[in-house]
PLY file of the C-alpha trace (Angstrom):
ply
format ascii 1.0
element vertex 149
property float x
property float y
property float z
element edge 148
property int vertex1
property int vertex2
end_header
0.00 0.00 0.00
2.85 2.46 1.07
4.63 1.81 -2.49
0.90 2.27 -4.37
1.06 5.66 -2.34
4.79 6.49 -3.30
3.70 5.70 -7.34
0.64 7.68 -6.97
2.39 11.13 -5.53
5.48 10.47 -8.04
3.34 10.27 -10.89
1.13 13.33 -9.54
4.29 15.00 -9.49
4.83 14.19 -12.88
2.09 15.01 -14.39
2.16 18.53 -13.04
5.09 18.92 -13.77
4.85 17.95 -17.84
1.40 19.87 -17.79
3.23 23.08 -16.51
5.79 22.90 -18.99
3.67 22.60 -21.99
1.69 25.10 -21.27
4.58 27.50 -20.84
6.09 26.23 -24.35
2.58 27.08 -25.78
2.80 30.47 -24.96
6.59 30.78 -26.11
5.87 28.53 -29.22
3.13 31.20 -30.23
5.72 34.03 -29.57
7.30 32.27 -33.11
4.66 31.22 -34.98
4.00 35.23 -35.31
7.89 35.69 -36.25
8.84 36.98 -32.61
11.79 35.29 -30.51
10.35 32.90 -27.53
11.98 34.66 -24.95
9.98 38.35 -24.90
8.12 36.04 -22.38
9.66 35.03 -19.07
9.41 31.24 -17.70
6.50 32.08 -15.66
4.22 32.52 -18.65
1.91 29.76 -17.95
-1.01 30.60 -19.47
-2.51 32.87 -22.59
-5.43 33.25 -24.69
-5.75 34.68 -27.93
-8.87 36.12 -30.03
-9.18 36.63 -33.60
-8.66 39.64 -33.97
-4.91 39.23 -32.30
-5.71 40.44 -28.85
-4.19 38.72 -26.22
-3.97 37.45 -22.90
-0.72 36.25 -20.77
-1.02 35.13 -17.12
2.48 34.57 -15.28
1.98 32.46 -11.68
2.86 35.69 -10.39
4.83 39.15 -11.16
8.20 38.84 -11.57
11.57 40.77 -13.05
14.03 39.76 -16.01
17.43 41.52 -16.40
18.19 41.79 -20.12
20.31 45.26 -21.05
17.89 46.70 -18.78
15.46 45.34 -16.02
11.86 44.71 -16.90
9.13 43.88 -15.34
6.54 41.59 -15.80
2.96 41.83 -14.29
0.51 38.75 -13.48
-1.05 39.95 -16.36
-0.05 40.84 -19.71
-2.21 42.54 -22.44
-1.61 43.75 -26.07
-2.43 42.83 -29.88
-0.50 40.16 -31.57
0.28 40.16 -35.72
3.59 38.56 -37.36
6.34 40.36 -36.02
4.57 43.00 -33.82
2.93 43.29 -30.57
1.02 46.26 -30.01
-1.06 48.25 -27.00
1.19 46.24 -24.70
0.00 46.49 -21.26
1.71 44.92 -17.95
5.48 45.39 -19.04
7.77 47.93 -17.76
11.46 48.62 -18.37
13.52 50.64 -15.93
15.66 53.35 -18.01
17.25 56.43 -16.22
16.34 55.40 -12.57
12.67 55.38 -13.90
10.21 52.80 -15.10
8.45 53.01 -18.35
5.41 50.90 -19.66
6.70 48.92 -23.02
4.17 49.76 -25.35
4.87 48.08 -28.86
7.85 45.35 -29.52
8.17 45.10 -33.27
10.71 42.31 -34.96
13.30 44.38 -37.38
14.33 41.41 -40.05
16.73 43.51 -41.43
18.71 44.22 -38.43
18.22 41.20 -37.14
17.01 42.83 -33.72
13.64 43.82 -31.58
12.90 46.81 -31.40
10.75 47.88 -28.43
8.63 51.39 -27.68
8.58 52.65 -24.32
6.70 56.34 -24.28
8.97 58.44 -25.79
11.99 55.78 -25.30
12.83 53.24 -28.43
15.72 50.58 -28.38
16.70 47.86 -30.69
18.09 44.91 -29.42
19.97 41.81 -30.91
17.78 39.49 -31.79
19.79 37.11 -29.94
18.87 38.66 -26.48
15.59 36.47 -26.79
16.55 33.36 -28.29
15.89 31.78 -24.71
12.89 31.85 -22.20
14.34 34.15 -19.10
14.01 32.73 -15.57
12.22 35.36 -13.12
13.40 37.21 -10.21
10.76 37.97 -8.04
12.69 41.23 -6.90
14.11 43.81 -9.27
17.58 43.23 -8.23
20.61 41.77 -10.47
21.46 39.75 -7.60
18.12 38.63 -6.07
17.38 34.47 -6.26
15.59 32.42 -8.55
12.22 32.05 -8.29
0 1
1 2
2 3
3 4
4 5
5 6
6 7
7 8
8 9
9 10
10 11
11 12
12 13
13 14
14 15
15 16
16 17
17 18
18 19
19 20
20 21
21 22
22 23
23 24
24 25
25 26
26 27
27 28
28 29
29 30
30 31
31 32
32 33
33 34
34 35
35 36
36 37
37 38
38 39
39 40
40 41
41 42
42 43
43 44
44 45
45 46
46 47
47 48
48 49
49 50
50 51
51 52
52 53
53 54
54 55
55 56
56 57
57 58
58 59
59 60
60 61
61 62
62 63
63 64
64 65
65 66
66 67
67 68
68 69
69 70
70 71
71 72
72 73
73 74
74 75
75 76
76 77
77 78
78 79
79 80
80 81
81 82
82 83
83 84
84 85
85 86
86 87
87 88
88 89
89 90
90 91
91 92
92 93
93 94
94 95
95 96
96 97
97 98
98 99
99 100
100 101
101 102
102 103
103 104
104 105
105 106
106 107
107 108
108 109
109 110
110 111
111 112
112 113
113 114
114 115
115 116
116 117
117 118
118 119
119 120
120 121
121 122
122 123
123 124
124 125
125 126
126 127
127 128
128 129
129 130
130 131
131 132
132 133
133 134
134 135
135 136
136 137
137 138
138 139
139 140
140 141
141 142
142 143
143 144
144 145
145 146
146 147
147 148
């Protein structure tokens, strides 16, 4: 009975495990099929849903930060409007430039550059494309050194 038990929990373990992972690809593998690098998302991206028209929904288990060139934050919550290479009326990302945060508003792929360039109110940036070739672990504080989550 105690080994049934064992199985049982190991295989629970399992499954949650596999389930949580798949769903996080799903979000990253839809990051590409619109020409866009998987890792604009952080690992926490578990979740998303996506209308017709391109408007979308991201849920991360919770809020967390990802140091790139710059730190950015990620809410629970992420909004916008999806089509190849762009992401529009971005809500629930910020980007901390000159001691000051600043809500991303449009990331938009630049083929010819081979970089990402990203809108921040008045601020724009272009980044290697490179940068995002792999899903970023979170922080769950906004500093360089702060643990894993």
């Amino acid at each position: 009975m105690a080994i049934a038990l064992r199985f049982l929990s190991v295989a629970t373990f399992l499954f949650l495990l596999i389930s949580s992972a798949a769903a996080s690809s799903e979000v990253h593998d839809l990051l590409e099929k619109f020409g866009l690098p998987k890792g604009l998302l952080p690992h926490l991206a578990d979740n998303y849903s996506l209308a017709d028209d391109g408007s979308f929904e991201v849920r991360l288990e919770k809020p967390c930060y990802v140091q790139f060139t710059d730190l950015v934050s990620y809410a629970e919550t992420i909004t916008g409007h999806i089509s190849y290479g762009t992401i529009s009326e971005i809500q629930g990302i910020q980007v901390k430039k000159f001691f000051a945060w600043f809500s991303v508003t449009n990331i938009r792929a630049v083929e010819e550059s081979n970089s990402i360039e990203f809108n921040a109110g008045f601020l724009s940036e272009k980044l290697p494309w490179k940068v995002f070739e792999n899903v970023p672990n979170c922080r769950n504080k906004g500093l360089q050194k702060a643990s894993p989550i």
